[in-house]
PDB file of N, CA, C and O in Angstrom:
ATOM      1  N   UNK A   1      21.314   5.282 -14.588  1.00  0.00           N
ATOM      2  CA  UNK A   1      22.074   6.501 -14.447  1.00  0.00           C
ATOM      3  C   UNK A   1      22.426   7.122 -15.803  1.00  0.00           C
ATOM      4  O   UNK A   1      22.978   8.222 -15.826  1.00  0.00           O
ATOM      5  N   UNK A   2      22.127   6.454 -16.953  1.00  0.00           N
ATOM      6  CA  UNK A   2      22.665   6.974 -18.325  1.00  0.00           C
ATOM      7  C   UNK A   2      21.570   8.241 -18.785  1.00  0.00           C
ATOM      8  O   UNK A   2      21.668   8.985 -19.761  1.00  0.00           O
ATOM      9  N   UNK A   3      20.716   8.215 -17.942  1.00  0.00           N
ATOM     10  CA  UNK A   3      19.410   8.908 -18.386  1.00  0.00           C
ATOM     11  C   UNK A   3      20.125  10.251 -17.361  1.00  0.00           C
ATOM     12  O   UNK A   3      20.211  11.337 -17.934  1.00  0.00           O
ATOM     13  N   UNK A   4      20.486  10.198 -16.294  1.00  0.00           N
ATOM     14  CA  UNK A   4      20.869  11.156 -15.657  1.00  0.00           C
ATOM     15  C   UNK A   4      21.902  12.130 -16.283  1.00  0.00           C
ATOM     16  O   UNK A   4      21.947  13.354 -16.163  1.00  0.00           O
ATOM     17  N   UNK A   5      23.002  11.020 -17.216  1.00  0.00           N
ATOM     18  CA  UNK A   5      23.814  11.699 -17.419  1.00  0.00           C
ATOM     19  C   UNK A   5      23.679  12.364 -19.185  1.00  0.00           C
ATOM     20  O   UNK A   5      24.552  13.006 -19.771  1.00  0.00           O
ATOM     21  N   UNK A   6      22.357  11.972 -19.708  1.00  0.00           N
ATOM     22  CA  UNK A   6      22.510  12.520 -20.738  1.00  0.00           C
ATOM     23  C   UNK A   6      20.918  13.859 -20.753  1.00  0.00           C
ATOM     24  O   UNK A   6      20.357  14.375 -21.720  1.00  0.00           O
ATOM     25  N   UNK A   7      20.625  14.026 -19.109  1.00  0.00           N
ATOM     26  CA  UNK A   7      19.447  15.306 -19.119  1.00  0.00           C
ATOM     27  C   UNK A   7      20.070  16.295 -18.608  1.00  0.00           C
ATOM     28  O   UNK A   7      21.084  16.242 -17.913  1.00  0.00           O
ATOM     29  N   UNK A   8      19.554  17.105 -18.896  1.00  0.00           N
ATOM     30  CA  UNK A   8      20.391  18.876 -18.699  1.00  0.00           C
ATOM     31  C   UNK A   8      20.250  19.431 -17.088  1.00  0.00           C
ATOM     32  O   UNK A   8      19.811  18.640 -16.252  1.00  0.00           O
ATOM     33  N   UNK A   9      20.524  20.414 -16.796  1.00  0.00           N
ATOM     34  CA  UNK A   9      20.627  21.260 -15.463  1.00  0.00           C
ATOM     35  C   UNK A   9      19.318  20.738 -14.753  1.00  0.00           C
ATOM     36  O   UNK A   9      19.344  20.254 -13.622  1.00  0.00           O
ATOM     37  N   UNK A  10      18.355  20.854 -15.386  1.00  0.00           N
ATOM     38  CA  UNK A  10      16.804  21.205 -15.283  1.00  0.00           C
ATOM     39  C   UNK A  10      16.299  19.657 -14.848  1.00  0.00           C
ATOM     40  O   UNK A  10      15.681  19.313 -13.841  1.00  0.00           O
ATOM     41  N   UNK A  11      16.761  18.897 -15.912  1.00  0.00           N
ATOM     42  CA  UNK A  11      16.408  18.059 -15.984  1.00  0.00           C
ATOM     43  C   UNK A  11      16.680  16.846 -14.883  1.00  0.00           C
ATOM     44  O   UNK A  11      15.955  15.926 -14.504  1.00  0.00           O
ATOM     45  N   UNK A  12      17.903  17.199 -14.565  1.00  0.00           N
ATOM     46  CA  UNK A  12      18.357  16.483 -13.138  1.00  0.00           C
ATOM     47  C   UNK A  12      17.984  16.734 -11.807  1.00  0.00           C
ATOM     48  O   UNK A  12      18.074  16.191 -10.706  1.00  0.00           O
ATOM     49  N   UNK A  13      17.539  17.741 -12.305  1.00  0.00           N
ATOM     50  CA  UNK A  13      16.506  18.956 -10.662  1.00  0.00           C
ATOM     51  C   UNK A  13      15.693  18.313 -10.478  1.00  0.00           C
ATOM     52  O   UNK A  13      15.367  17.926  -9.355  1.00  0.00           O
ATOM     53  N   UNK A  14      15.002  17.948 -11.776  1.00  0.00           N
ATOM     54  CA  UNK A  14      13.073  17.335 -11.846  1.00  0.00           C
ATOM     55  C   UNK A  14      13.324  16.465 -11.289  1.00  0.00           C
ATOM     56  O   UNK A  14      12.636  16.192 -10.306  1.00  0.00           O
ATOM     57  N   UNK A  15      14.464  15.600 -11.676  1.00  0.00           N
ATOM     58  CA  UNK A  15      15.089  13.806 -11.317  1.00  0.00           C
ATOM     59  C   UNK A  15      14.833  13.496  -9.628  1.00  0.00           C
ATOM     60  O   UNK A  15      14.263  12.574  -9.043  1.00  0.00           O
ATOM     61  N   UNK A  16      15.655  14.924  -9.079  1.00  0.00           N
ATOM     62  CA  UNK A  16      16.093  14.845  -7.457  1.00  0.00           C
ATOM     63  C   UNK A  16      14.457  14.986  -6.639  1.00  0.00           C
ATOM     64  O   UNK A  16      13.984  14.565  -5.583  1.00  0.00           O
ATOM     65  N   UNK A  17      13.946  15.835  -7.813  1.00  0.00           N
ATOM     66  CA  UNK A  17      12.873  16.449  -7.123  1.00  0.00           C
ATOM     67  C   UNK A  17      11.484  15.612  -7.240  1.00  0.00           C
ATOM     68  O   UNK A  17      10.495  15.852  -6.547  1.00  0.00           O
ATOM     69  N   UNK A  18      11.561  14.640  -8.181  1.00  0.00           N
ATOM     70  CA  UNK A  18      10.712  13.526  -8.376  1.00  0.00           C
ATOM     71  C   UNK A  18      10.823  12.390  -7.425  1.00  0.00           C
ATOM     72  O   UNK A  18       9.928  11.686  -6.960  1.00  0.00           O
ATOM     73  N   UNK A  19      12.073  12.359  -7.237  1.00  0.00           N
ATOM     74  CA  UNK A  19      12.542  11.123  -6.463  1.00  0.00           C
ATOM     75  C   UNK A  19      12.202  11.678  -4.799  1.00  0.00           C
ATOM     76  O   UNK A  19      11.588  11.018  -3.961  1.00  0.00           O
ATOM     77  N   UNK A  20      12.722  12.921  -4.620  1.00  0.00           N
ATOM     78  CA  UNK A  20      12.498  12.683  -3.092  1.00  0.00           C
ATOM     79  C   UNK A  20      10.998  12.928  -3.265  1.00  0.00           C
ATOM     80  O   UNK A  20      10.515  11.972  -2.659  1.00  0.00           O
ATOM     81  N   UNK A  21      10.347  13.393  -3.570  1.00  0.00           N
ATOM     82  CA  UNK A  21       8.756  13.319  -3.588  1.00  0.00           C
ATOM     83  C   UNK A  21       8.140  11.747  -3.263  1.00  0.00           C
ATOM     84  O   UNK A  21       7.275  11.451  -2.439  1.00  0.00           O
ATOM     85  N   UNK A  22       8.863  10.875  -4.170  1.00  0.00           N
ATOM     86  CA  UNK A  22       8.116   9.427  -3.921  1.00  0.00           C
ATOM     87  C   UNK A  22       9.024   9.078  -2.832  1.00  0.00           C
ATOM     88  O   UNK A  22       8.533   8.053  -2.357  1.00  0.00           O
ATOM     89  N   UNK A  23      10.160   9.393  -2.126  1.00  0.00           N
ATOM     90  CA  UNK A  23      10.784   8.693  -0.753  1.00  0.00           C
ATOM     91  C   UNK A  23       9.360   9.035   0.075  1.00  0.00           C
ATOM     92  O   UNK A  23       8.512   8.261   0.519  1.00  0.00           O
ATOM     93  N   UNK A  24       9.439  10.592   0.108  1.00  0.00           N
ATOM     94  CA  UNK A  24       8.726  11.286   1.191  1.00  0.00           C
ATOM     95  C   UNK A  24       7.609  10.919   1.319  1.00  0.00           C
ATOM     96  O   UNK A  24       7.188  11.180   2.446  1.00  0.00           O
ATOM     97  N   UNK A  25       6.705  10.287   0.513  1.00  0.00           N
ATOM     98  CA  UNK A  25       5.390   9.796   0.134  1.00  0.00           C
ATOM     99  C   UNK A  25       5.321   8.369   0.966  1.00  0.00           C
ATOM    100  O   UNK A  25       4.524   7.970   1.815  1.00  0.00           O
ATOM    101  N   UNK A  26       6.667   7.680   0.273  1.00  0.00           N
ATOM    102  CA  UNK A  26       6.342   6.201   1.028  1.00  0.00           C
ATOM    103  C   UNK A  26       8.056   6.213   1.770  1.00  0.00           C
ATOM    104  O   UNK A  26       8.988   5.675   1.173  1.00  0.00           O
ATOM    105  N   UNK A  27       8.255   6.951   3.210  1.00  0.00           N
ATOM    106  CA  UNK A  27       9.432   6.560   3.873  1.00  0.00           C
ATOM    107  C   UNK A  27      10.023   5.103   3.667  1.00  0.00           C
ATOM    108  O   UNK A  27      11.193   4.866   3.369  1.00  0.00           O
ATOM    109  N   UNK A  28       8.879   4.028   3.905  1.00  0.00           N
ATOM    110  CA  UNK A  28       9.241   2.646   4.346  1.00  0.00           C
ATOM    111  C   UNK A  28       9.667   2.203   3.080  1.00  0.00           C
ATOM    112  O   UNK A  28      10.478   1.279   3.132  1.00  0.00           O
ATOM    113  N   UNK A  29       9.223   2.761   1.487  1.00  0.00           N
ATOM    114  CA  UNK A  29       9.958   2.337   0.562  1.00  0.00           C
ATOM    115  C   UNK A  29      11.188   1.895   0.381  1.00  0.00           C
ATOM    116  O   UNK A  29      12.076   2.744   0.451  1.00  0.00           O
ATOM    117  N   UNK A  30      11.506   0.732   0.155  1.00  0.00           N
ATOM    118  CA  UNK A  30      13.111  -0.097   0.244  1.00  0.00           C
ATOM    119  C   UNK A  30      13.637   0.796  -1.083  1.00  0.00           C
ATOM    120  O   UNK A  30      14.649   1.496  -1.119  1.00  0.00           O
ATOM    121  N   UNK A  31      12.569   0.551  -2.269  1.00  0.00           N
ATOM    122  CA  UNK A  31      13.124   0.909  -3.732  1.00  0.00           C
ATOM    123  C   UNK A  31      13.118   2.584  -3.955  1.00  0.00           C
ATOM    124  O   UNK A  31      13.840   3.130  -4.789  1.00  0.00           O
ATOM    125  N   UNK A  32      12.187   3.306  -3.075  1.00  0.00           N
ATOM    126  CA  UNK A  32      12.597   4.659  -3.570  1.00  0.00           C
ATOM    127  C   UNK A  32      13.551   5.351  -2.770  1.00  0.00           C
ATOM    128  O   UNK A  32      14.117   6.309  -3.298  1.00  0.00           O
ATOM    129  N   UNK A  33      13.894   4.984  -1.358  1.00  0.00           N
ATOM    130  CA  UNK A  33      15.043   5.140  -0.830  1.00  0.00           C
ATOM    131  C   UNK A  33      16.211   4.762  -1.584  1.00  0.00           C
ATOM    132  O   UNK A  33      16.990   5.597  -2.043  1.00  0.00           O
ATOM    133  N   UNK A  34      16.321   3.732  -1.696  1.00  0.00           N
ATOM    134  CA  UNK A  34      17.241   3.267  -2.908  1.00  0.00           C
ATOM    135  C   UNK A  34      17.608   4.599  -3.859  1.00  0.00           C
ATOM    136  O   UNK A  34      18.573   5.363  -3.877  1.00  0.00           O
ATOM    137  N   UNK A  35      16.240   4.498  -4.723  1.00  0.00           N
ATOM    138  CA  UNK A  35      16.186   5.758  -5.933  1.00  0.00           C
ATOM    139  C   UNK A  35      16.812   6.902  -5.285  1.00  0.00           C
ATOM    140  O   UNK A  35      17.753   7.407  -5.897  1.00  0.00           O
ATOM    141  N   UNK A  36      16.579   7.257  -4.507  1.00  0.00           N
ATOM    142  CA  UNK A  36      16.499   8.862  -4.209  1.00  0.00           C
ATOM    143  C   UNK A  36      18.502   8.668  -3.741  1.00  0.00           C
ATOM    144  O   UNK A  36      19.355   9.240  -4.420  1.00  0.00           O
ATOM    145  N   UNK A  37      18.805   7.929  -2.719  1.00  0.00           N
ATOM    146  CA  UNK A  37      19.916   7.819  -2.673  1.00  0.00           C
ATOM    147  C   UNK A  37      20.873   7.747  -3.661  1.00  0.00           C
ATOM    148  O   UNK A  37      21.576   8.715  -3.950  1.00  0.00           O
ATOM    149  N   UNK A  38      20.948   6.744  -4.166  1.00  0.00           N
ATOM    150  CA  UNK A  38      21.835   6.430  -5.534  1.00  0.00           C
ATOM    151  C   UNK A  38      21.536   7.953  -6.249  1.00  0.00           C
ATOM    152  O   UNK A  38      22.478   8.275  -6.974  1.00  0.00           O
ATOM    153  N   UNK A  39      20.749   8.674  -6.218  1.00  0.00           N
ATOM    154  CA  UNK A  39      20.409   9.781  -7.080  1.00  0.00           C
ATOM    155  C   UNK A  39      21.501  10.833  -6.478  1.00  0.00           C
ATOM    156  O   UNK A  39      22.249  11.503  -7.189  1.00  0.00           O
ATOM    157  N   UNK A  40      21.478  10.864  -5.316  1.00  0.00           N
ATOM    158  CA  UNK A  40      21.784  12.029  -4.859  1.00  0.00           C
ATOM    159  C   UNK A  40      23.574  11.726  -4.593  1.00  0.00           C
ATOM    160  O   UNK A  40      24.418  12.623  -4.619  1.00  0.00           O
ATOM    161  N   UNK A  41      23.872  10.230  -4.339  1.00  0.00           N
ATOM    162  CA  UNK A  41      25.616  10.332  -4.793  1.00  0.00           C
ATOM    163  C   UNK A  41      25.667  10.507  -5.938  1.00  0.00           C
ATOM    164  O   UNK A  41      26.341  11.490  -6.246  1.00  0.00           O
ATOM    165  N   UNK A  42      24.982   9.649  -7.209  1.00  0.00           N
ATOM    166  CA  UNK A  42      25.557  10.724  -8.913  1.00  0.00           C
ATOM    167  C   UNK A  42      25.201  12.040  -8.643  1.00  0.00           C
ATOM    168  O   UNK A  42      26.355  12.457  -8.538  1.00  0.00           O
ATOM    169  N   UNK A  43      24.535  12.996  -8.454  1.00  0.00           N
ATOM    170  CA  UNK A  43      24.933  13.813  -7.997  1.00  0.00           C
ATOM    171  C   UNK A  43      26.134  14.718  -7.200  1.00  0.00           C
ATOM    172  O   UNK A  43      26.480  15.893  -7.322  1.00  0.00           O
ATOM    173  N   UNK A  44      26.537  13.772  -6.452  1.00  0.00           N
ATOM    174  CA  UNK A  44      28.220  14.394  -5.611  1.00  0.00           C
ATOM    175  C   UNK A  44      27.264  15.075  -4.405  1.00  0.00           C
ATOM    176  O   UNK A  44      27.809  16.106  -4.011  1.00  0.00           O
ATOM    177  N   UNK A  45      26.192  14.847  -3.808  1.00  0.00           N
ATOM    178  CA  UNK A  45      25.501  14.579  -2.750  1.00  0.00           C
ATOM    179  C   UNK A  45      25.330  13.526  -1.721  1.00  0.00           C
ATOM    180  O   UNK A  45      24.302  12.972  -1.333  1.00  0.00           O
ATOM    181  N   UNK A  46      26.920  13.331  -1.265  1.00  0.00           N
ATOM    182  CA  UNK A  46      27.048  11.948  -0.527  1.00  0.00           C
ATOM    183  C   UNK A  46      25.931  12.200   0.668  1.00  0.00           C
ATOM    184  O   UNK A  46      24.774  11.783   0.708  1.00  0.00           O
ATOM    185  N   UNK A  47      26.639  13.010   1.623  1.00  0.00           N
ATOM    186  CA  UNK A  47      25.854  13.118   2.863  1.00  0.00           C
ATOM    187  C   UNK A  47      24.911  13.154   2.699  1.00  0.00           C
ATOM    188  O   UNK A  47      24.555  12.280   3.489  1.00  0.00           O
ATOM    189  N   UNK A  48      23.881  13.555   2.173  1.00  0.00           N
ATOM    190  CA  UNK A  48      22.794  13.854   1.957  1.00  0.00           C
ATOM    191  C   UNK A  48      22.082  12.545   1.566  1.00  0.00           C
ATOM    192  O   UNK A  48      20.956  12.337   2.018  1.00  0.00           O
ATOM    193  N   UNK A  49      22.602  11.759   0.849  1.00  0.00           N
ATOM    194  CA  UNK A  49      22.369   9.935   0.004  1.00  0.00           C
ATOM    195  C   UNK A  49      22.382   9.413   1.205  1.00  0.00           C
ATOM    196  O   UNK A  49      21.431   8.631   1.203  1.00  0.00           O
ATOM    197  N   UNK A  50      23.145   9.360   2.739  1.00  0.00           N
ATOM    198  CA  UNK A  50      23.575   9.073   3.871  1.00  0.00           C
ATOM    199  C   UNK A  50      22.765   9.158   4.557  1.00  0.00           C
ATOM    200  O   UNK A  50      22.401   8.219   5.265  1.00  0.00           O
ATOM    201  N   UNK A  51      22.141  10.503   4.562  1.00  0.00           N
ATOM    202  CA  UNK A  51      20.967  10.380   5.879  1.00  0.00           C
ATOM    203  C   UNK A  51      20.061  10.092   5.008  1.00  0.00           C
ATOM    204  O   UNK A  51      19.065   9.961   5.719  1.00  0.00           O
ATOM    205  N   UNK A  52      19.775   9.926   4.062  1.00  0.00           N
ATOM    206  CA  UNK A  52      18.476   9.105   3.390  1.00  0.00           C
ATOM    207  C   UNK A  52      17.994   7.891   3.814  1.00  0.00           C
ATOM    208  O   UNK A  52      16.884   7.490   4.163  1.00  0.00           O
ATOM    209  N   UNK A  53      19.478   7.219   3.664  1.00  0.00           N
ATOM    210  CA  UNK A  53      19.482   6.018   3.740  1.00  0.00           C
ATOM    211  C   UNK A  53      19.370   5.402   4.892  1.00  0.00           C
ATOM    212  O   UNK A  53      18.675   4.398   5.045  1.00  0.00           O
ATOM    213  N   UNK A  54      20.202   6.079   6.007  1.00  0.00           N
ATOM    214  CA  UNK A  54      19.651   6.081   7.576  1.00  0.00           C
ATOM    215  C   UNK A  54      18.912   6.332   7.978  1.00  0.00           C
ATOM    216  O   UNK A  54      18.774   5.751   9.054  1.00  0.00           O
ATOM    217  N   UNK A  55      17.804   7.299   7.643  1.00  0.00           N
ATOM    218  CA  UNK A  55      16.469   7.598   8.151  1.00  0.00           C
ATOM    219  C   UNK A  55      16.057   5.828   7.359  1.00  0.00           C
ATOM    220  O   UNK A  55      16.524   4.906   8.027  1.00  0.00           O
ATOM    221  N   UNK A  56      15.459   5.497   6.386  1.00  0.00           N
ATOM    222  CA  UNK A  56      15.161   4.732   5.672  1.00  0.00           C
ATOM    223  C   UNK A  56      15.797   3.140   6.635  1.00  0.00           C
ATOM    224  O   UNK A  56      15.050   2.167   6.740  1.00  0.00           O
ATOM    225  N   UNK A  57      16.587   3.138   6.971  1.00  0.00           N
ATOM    226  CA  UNK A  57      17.050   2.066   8.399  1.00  0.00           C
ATOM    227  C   UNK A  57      16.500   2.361   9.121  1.00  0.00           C
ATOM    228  O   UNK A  57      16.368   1.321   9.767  1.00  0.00           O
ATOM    229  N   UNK A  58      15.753   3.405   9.827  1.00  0.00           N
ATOM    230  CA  UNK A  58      14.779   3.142  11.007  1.00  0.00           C
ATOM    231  C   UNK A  58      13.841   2.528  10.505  1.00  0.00           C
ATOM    232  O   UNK A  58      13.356   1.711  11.288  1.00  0.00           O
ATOM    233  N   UNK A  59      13.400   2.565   9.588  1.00  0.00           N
ATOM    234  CA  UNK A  59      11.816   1.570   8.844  1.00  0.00           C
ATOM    235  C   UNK A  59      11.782   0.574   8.509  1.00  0.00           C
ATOM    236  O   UNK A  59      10.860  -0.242   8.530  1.00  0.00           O
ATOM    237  N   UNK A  60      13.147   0.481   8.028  1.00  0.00           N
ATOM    238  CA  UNK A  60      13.644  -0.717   7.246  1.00  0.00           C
ATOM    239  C   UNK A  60      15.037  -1.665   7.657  1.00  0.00           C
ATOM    240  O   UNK A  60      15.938  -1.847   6.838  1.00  0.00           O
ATOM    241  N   UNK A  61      15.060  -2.099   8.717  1.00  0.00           N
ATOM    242  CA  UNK A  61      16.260  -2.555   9.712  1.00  0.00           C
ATOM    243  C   UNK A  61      16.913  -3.396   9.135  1.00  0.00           C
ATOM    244  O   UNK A  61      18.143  -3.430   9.160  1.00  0.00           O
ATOM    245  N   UNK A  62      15.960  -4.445   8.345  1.00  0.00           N
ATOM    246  CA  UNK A  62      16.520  -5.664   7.614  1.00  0.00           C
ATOM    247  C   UNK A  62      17.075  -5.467   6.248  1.00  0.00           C
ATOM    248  O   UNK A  62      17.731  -6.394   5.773  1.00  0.00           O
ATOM    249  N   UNK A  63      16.897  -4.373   5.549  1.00  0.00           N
ATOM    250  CA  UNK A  63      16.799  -4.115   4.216  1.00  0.00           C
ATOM    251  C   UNK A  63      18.797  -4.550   4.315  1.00  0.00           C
ATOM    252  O   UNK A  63      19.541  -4.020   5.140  1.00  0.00           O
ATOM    253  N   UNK A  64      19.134  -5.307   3.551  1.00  0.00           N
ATOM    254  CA  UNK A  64      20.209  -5.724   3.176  1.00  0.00           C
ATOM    255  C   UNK A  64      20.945  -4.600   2.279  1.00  0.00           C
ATOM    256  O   UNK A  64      22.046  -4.071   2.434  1.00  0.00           O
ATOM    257  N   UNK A  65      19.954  -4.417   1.288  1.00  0.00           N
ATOM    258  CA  UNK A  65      20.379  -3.513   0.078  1.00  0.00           C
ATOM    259  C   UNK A  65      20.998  -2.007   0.407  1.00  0.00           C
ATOM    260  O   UNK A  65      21.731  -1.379  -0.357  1.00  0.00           O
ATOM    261  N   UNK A  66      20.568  -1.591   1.641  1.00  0.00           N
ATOM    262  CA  UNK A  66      20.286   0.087   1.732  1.00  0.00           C
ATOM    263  C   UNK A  66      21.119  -0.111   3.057  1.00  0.00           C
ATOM    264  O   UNK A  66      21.575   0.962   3.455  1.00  0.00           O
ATOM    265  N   UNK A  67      21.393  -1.038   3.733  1.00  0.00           N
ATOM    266  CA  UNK A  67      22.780  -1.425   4.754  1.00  0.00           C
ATOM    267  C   UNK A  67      23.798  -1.298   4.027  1.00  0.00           C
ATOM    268  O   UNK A  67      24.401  -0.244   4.230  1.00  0.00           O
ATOM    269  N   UNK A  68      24.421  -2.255   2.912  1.00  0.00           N
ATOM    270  CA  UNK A  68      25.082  -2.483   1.889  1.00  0.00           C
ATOM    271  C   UNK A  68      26.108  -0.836   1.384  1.00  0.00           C
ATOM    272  O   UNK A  68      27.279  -0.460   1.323  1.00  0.00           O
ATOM    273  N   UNK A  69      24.483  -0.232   1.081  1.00  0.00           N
ATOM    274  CA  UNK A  69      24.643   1.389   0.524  1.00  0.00           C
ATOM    275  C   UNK A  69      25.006   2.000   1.336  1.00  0.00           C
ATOM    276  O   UNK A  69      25.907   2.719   0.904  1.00  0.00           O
ATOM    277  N   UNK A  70      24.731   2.246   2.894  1.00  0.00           N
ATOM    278  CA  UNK A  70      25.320   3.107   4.533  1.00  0.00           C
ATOM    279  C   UNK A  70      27.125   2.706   4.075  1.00  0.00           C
ATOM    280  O   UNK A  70      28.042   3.486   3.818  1.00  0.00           O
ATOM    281  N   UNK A  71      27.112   1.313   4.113  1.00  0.00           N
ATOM    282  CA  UNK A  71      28.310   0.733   4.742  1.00  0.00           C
ATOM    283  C   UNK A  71      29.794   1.520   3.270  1.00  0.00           C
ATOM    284  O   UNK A  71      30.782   2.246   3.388  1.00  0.00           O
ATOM    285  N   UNK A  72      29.273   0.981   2.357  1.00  0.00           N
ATOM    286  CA  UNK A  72      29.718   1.752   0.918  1.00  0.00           C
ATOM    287  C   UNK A  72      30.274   2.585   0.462  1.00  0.00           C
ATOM    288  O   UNK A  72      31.339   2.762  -0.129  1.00  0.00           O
ATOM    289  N   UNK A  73      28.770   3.581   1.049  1.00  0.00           N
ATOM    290  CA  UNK A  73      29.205   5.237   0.873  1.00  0.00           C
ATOM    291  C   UNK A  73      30.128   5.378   2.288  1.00  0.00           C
ATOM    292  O   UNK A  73      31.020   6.215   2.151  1.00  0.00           O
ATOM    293  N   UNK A  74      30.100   4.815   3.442  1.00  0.00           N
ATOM    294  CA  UNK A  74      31.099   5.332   4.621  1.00  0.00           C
ATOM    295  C   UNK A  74      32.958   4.695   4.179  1.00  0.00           C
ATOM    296  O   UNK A  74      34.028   5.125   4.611  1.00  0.00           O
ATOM    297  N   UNK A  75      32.711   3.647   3.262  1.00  0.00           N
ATOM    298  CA  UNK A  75      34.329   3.452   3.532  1.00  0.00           C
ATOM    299  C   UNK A  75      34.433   4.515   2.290  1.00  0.00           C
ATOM    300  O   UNK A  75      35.607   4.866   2.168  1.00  0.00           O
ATOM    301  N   UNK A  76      33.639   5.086   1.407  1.00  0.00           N
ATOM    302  CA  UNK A  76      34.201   6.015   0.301  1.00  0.00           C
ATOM    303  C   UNK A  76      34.251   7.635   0.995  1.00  0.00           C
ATOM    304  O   UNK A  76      34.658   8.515   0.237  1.00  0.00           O
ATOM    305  N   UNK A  77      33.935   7.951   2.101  1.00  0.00           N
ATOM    306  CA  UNK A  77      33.814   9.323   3.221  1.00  0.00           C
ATOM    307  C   UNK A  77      35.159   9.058   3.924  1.00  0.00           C
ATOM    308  O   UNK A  77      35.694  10.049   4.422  1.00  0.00           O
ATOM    309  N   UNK A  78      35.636   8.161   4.012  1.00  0.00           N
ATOM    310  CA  UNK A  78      36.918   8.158   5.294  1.00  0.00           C
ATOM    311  C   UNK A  78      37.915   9.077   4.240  1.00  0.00           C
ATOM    312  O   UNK A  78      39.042   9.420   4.598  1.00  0.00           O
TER     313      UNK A  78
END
């Protein structure tokens, strides 16, 4: 995230826009779901990190990591 926070307007666009490119490419990805999520709460894009991560639980039921992240971001939404 230090890379996020030291690239400009532009540069964080490319970030969002790189990342959901490789979710969208490989849904079942554990690690770019991951990416793209975590991307989009530094951002201040919770909901949005939310249904990522829940679409990404239909593919991935067992994924511990990206349960972990649902459960996380919901007690930080109440």
């Amino acid at each position: 995230m230090l890379r996020w926070q030291t690239t400009n307007e532009a540069g964080q666009k490319q970030m969002l826009s790189d990342s959901e490119k490789a979710w969208k490419a490989a849904p079942a990805s554990e690690s770019s779901a991951l990416s793209l999520g975590d991307l989009l709460v530094t951002a201040s894009r919770r909901e949005e990190a939310l249904q990522v991560w829940r679409s990404a639980l239909g593919s991935l039921p067992q994924s511990r990591p990206i349960e972990g992240r649902v459960l996380d971001l919901l007690e930080t939404l109440r």
